[in-house]
N, C-alpha and C positions, 0 to 999 in steps of 0.2 A: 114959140116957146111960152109953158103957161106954169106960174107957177102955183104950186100944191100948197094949201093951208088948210091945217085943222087942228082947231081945240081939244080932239080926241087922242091925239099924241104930245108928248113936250114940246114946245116951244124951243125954235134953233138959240145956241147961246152962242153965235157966234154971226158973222158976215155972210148968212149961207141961208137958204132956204128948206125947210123940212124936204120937200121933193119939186122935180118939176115932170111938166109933162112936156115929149118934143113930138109930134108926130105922134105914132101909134107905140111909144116907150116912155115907160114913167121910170124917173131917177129917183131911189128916197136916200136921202142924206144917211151918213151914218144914225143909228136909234139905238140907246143904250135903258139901261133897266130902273126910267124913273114915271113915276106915277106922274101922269098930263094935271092931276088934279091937284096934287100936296105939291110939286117939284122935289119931292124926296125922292130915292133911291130905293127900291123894293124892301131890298134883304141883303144879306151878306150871301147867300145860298146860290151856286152859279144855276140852279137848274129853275129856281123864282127868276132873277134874271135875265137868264135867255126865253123866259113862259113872256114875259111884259114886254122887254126887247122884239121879238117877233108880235107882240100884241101891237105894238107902236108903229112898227112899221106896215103890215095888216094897216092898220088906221090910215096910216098917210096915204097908201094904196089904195085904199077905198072912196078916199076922198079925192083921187085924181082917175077914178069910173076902174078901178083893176082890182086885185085880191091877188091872196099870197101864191093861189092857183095859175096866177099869172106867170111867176117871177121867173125868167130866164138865166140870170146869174146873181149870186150871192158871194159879198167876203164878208169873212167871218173875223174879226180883230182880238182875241183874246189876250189877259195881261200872263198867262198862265196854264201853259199848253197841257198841264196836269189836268187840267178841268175840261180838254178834249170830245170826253167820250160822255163825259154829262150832256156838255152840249149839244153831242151829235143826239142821245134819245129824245132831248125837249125838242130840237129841231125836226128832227123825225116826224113828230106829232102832227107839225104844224104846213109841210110839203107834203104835196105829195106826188108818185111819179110820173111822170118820168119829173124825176128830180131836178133843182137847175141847176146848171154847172156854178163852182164853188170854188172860193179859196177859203183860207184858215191861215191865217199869220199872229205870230206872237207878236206883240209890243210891247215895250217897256213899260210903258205909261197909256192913258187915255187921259181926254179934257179933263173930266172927273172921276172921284174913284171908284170903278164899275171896274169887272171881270169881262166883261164884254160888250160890243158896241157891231152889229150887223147894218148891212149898207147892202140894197137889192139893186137892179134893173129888171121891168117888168114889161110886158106887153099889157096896152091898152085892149081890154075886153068889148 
């Protein structure tokens, strides 16, 4: 097990590592919608933070030798299942098929306040 570090996404705020790598599968931590550079939060705008959100994790994927082309499964945590079908077009942009199997759960809350927080497993390339 090797763990995944990189300056090009947010730093973990918690006990947990951005990603890791086991084998020929990379794990990336939940990634929500804040700038690696500022530690702010993009925008209020759910479809800027699912564009940066997948930007971040894209990053942490690439920094453990994979890309979003990799990604075998994705969940998707939103605070606000209204915002849905934005998500699905940013996300659309950013996979591509055969798509990777997916969940989408509401939550009440996330760490901080963001509309969404994505979390992949990926094959190493």
């Amino acid at each position: 097990m090797e763990e995944i570090q990189t300056d090009a996404a947010p730093a973990s705020i918690g006990p947990f590592s951005q990603g890791i790598r086991d084998g020929d599968r990379i794990f990336v931590s939940g990634q929500g919608p804040v700038d690696p550079d500022s530690g702010d939060v993009v925008s209020e705008d759910i479809r800027e933070q699912t564009a940066r959100t997948l930007e971040n994790v894209a990053a942490v994927l690439e920094a453990g030798g994979s890309s979003l082309d990799g990604v075998v499964k994705t969940t998707v945590f939103v605070t606000d299942m209204s915002d849905y079908d934005a998500i699905n077009e940013v996300y659309e942009e950013y996979v591509s098929e055969p798509y990777p199997a997916r969940s989408a759960v509401e939550v009440a809350d996330l760490p901080i306040d963001i509309g969404v927080e994505i979390e992949v497993v990926a094959s190493a390339e």
